[in-house]
C-alpha positions as CSV (number, residue, x, y, z in Angstrom):
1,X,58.6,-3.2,-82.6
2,X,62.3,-4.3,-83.2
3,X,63.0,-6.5,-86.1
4,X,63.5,-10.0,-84.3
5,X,59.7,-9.3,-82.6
6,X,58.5,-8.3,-85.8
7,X,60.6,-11.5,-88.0
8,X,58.6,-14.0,-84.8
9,X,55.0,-12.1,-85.7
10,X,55.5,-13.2,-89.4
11,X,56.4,-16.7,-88.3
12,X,53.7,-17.4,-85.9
13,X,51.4,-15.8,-88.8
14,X,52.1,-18.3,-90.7
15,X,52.0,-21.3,-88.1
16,X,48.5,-20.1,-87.4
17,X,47.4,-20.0,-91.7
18,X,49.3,-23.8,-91.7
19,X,46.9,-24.8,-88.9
20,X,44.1,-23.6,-90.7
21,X,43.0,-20.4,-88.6
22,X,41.3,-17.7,-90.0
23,X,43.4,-14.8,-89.2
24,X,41.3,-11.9,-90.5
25,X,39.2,-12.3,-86.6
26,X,42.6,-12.9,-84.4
27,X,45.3,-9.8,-83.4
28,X,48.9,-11.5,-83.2
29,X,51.4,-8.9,-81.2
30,X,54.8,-9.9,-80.2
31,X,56.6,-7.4,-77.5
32,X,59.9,-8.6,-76.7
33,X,59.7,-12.3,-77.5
34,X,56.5,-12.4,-75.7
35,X,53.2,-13.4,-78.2
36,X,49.3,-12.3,-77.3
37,X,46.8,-13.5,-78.9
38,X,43.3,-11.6,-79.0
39,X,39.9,-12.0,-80.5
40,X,38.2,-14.9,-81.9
41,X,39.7,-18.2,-82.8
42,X,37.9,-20.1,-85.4
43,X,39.4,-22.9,-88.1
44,X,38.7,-21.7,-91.4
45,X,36.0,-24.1,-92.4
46,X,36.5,-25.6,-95.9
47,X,33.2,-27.4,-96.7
48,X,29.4,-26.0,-97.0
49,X,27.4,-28.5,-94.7
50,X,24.5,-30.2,-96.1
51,X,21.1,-29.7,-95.2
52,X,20.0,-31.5,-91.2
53,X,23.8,-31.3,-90.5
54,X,23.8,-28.4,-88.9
55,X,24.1,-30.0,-85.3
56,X,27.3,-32.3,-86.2
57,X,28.6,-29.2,-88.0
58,X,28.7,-27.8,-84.6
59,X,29.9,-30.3,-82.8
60,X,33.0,-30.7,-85.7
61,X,33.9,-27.2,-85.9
62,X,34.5,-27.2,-81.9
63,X,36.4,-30.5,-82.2
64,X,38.5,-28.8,-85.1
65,X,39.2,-25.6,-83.7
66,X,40.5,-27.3,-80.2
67,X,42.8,-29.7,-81.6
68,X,44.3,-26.4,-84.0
69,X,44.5,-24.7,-80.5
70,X,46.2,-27.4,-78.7
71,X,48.6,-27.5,-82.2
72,X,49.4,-24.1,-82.5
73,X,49.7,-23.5,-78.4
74,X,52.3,-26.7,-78.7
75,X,53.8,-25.3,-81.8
76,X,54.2,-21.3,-80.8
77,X,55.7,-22.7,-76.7
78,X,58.6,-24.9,-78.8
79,X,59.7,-21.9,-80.5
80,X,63.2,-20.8,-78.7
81,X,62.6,-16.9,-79.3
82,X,59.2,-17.0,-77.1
83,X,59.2,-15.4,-73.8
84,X,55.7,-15.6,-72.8
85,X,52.3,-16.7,-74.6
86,X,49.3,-15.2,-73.9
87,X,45.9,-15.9,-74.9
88,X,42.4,-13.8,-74.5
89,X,40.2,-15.5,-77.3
90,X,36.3,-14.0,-76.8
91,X,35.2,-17.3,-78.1
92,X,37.6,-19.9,-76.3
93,X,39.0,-20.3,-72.4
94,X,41.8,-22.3,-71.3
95,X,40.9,-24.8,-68.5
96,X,42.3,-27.5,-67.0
97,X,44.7,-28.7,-69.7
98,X,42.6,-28.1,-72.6
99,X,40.2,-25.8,-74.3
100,X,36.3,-24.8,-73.7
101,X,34.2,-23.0,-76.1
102,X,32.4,-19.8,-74.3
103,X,29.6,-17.9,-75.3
104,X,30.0,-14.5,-77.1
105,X,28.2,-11.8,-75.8
């Protein structure tokens, strides 16, 4: 990895902890300007949901984590030093315009 691919890594590290995503399930790479994204995308969640919530919890945790993954697509594609962005989240699939939870297997 050459210096400028490894200076864009750190920097689109740190977009993704700004945007709230836990990073610890999520492989960043950046080979020559170009940025893939693999494994699971998931906002890190911040509050312990109260009992009979569980179902809204749901329902807010997918409605987080799309609008971090429209952010951070937006944010990563206005960056001048990216090539190429590519996604292949287990948990996630792009359609359309927007973003559909899957099933993990």
């Amino acid at each position: 990895m050459n210096q400028e691919d490894f200076r864009l890594q750190r920097l689109i590290e740190a977009l993704l902890i700004r945007n709230y995503v836990d990073t610890r399930k999520l492989d960043v790479q950046v080979i020559s300007g170009n940025v893939y994204l693999d494994g699971l995308f998931e906002v890190a969640n911040t509050q312990i949901p109260s009992r009979g919530e569980e179902q809204r919890d749901v329902i807010e945790t997918h409605h987080e984590a799309r609008r971090a993954l429209l952010q951070v697509e937006q944010q990563i594609r206005a960056m001048s030093e990216v090539n190429g962005l590519y996604f292949n989240f287990r948990n996630w699939t792009k359609a359309g315009g927007g973003w559909v939870p899957t099933k993990i297997h």
